[in-house]
N, C-alpha and C positions, 0 to 999 in steps of 0.2 A: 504494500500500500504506500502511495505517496504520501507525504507530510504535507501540508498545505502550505506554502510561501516558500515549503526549499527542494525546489527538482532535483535536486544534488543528492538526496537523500532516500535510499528508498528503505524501508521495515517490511520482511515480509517471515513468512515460514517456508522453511524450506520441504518440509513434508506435505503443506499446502500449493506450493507454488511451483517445486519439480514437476507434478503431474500435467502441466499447464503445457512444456517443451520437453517433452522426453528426458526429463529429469534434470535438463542444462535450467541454472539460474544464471548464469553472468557466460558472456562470450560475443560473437560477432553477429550471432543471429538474434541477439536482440536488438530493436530496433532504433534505430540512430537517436539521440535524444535522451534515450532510458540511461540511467547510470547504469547501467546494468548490462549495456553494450560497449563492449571490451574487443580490441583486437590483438591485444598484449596475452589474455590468458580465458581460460576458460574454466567452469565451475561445476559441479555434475554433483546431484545426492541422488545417487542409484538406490533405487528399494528392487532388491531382486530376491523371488521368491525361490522356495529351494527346488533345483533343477532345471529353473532359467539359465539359458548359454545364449552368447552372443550367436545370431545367424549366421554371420560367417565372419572370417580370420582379416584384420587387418590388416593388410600387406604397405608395404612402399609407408610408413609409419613420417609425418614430416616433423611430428613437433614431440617435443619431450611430456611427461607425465608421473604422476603421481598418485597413487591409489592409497586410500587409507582407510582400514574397516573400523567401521564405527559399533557391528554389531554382526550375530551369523559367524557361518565361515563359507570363503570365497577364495576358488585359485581362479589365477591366471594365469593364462598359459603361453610360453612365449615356446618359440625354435629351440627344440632340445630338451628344455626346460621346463616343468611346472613350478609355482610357486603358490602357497596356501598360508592365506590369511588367517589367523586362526583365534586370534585374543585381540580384543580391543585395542585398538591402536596400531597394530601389525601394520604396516606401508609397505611401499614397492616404488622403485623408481625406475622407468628405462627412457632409453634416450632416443633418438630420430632414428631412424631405418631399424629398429626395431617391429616385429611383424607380432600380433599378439592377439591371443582370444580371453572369453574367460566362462567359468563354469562356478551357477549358486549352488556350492554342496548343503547348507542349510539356508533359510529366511535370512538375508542379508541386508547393510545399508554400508554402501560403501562411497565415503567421498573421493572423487577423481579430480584435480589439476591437470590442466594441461596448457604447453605455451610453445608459439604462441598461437591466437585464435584467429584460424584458419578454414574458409570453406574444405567441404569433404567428408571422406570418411564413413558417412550415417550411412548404416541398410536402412532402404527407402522403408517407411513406415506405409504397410499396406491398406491404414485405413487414410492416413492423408497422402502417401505416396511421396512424402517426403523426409 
C-alpha cells in the first residue's frame, strides 16, 4: 500500500503481495514509477508447496542470486550438484552462467535475490502466458 504524500515509500506484505506477480515484489517488471521497480536487483518470497519443481532448468543463467529458506526444506539443483536447504536461514549463492532448477521436498518459503534485474528467464505462466 502506498503512504499518502510519499510515493517513495511503499508498506506492503509480502505473503499478501507475492501472489499478485509470481511471487516477485521488487525488480524491472514493476512498473516505472512504483518504488518497487528496480533494474539493479530483484526480490522473490516463493511459497512452494511440497513437491512443487520449477518447469524447466534455467540455462545461459545472466545474473547472480541468492536463495534463502525462510521455512520447509528446499534443494536446488545446479550441474552436478544438489544442494538442500534444510534449517532456517540455510542460503545458496551462485553466480552468472550458472544453469539451475529447484525441487519443494516439504511446504516451503524461500527468499530469492537476484542482480541485476533483467528481462527473461520466466516459464510463461499458462494462465497469463507470461
Amino acid at each position: 500500500m502506498d503512504i499518502e504524500g510519499t510515493e517513495n515509500v511503499y508498506v506492503g506484505n509480502a505473503g499478501k503481495d507475492a501472489p499478485l506477480d509470481r511471487g516477485w515484489l521488487l525488480g524491472h517488471f514493476k512498473e516505472p514509477g512504483d518504488v518497487r521497480h528496480s533494474e539493479d536487483v530483484e526480490i522473490k518470497w516463493g511459497v512452494h508447496p511440497r513437491g512443487e519443481e520449477r518447469a524447466q532448468w534455467v540455462r545461459g543463467e545472466g545474473r547472480v542470486a541468492l536463495q534463502v529458506l525462510i521455512s520447509g526444506r528446499f534443494r536446488l539443483e545446479l550441474p552436478g550438484r544438489s544442494v538442500v536447504l534444510a534449517e532456517q536461514g540455510d542460503y545458496v549463492v551462485w553466480g552468472r552462467g550458472v544453469d539451475h532448477s529447484w525441487y519443494a521436498e516439504e511446504d516451503s518459503v524461500v527468499l530469492t535475490v537476484r542482480w541485476p534485474s533483467v528481462p527473461g528467464y520466466a516459464v510463461p505462466d499458462p494462465e497469463t502466458r507470461r
